[in-house]
C-alpha positions as protocol buffer text, in pm:
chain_id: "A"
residue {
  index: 1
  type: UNK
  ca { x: 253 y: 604 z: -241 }
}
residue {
  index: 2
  type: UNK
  ca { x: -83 y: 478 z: -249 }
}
residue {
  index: 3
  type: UNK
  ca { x: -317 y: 426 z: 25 }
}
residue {
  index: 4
  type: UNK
  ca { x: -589 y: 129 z: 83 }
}
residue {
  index: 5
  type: UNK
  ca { x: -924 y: 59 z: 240 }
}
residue {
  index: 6
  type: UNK
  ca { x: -1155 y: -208 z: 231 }
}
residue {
  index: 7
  type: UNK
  ca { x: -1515 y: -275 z: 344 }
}
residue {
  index: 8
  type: UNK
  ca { x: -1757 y: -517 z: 322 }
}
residue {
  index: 9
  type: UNK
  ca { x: -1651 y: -794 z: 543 }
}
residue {
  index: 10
  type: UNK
  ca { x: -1857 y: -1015 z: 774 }
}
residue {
  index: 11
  type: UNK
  ca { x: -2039 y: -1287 z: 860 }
}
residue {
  index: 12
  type: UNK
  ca { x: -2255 y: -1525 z: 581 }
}
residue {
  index: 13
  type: UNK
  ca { x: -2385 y: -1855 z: 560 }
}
residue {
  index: 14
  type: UNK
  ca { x: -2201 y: -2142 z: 297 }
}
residue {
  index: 15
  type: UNK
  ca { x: -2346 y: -2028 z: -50 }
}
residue {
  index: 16
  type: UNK
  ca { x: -2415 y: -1661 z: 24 }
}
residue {
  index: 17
  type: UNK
  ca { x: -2236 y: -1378 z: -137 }
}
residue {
  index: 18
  type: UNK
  ca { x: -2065 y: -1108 z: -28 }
}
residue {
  index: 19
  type: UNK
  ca { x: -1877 y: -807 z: -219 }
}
residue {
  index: 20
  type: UNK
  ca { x: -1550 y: -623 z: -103 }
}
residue {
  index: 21
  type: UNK
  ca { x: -1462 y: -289 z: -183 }
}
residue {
  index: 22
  type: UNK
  ca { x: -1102 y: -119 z: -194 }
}
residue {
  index: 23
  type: UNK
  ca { x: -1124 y: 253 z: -201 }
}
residue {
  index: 24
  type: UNK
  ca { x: -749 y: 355 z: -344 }
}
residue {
  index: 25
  type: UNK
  ca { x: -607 y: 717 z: -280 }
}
residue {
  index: 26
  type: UNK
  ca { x: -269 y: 886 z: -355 }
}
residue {
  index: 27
  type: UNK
  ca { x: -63 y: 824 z: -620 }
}
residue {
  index: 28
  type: UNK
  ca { x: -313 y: 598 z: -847 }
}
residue {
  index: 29
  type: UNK
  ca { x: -215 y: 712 z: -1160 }
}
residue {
  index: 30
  type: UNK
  ca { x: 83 y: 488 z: -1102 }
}
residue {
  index: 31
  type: UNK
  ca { x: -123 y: 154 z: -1048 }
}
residue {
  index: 32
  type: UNK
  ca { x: -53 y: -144 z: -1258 }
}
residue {
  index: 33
  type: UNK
  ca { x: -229 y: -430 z: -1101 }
}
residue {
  index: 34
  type: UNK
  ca { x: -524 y: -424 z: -839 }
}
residue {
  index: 35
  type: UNK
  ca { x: -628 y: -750 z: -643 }
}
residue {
  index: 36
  type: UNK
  ca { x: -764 y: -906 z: -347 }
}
residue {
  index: 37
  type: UNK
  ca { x: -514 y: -1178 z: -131 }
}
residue {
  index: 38
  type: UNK
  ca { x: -608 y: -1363 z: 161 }
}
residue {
  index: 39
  type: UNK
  ca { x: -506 y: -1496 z: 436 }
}
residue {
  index: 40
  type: UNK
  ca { x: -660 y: -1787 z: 728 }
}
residue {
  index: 41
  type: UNK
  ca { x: -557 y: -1836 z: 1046 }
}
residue {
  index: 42
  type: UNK
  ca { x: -237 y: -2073 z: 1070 }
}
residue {
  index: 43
  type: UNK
  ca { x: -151 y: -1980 z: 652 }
}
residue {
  index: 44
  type: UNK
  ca { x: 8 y: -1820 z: 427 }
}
residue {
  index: 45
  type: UNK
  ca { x: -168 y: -1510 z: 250 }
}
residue {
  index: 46
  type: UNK
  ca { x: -218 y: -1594 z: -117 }
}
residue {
  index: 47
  type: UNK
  ca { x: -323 y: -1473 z: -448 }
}
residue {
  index: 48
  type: UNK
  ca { x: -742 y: -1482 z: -488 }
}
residue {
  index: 49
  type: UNK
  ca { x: -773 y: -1224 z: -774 }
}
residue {
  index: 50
  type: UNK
  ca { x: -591 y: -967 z: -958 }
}
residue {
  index: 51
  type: UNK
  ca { x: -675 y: -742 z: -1209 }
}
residue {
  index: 52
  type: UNK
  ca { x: -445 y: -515 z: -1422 }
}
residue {
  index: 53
  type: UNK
  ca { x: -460 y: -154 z: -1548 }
}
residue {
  index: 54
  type: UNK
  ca { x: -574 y: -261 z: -1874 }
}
residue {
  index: 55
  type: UNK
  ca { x: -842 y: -472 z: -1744 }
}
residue {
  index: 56
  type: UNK
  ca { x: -678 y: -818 z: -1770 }
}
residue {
  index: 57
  type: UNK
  ca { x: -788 y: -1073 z: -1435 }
}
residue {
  index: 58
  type: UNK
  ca { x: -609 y: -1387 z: -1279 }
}
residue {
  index: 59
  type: UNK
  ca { x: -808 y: -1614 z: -1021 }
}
residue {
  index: 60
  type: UNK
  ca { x: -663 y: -1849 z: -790 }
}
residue {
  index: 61
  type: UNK
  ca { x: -809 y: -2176 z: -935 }
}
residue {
  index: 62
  type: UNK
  ca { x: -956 y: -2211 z: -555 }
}
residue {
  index: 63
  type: UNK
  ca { x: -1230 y: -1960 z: -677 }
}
residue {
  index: 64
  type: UNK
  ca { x: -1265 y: -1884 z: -1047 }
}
residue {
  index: 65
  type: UNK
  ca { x: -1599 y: -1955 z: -1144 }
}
residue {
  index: 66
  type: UNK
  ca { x: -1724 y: -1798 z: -784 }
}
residue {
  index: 67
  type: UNK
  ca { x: -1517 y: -1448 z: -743 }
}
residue {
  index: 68
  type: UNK
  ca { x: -1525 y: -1159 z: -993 }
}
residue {
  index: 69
  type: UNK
  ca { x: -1274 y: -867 z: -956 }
}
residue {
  index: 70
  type: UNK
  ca { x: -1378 y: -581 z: -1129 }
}
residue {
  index: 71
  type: UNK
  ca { x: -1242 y: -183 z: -1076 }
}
residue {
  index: 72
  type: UNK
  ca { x: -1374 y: 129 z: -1229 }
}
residue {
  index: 73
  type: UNK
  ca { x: -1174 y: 301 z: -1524 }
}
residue {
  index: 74
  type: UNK
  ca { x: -983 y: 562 z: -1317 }
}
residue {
  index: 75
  type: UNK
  ca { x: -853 y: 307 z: -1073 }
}
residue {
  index: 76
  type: UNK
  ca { x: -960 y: 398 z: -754 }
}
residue {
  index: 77
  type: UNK
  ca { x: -1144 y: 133 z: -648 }
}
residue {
  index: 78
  type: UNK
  ca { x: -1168 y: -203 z: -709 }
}
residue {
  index: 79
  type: UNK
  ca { x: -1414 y: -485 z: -620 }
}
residue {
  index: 80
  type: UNK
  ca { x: -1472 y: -829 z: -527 }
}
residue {
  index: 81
  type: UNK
  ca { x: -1790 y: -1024 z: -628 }
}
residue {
  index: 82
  type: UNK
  ca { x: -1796 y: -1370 z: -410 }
}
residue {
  index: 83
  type: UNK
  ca { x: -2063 y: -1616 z: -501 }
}
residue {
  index: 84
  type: UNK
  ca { x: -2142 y: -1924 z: -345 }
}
residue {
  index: 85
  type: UNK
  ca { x: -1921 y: -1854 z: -56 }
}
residue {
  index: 86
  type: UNK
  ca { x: -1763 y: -2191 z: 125 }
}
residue {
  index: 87
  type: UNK
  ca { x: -1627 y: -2235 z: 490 }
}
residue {
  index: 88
  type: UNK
  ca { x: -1256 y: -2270 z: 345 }
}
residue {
  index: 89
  type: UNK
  ca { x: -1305 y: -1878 z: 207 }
}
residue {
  index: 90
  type: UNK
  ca { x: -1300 y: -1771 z: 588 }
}
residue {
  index: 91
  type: UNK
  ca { x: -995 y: -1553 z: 580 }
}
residue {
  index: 92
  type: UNK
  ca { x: -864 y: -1217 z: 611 }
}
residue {
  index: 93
  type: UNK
  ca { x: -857 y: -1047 z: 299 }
}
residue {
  index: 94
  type: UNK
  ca { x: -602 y: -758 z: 182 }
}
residue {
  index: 95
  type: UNK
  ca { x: -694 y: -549 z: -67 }
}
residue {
  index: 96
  type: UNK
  ca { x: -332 y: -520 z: -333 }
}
residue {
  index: 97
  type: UNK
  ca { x: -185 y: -226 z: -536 }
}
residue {
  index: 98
  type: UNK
  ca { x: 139 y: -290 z: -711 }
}
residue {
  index: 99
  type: UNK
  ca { x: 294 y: 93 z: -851 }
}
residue {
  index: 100
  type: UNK
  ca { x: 558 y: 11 z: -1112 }
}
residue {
  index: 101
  type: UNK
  ca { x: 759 y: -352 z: -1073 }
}
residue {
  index: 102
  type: UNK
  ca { x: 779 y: -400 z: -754 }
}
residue {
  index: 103
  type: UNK
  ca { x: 629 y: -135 z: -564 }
}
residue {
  index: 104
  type: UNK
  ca { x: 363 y: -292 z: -365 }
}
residue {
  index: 105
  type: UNK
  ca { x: 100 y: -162 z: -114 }
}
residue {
  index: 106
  type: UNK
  ca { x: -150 y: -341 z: 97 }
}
residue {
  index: 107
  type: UNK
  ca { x: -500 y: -274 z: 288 }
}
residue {
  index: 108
  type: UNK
  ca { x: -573 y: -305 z: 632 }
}
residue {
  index: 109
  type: UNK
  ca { x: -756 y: -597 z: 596 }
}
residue {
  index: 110
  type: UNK
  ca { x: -1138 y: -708 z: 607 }
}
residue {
  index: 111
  type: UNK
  ca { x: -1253 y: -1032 z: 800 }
}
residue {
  index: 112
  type: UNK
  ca { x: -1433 y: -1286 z: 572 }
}
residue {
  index: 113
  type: UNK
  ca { x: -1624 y: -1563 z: 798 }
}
residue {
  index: 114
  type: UNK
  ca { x: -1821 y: -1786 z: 598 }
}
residue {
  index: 115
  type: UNK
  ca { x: -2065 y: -2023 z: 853 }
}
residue {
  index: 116
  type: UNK
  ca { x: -2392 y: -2183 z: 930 }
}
């Protein structure tokens, strides 16, 4: 099992920046892929960023060129740059471990509210 916890939520202004951490703990020898998801009130969660063991990323098309995931070499943490924050990044976001194939853990969740 792993276990996840985020921080650095909150409250900014359309084009500020804010990072996200994931602290990871327990079994992260076994972790494939790291990544943030999110989820706004009334939708789905989805897929913002993910970034394997051996270092390989995937944005959502919604923010690549804003976002950078990044994570240290042993695994136990792993980041979230957002630049140039927009109203429509207001969300809840999860921090994601997947152990294995299909094994798949989750955060608590951080709240994201981007407004002037």
């Amino acid at each position: 099992q792993v276990q996840l916890v985020e921080s650095g939520g909150g409250l900014v202004q359309p084009g500020g920046s804010l990072r996200l951490s994931c602290a990871a703990s327990g079994n992260i020898f076994s972790i494939n892929v790291l990544g943030w998801y999110r989820q706004a009130p009334g939708k789905q969660r989805e897929l913002v960023a993910t970034v394997t063991a051996g270092g390989s990323t995937n944005y959502a098309s919604s923010v690549k060129g804003r976002f950078t995931i990044s994570k240290n070499y042993a695994n136990d943490w792993v980041y979230l740059q957002m630049n140039g924050l927009k109203p429509e990044d207001t969300a809840v976001y999860y921090c994601y471990a997947r152990l294995g194939l299909w094994d798949d853990y989750w955060g608590q969740g951080t709240q994201v509210t981007v407004s002037s």
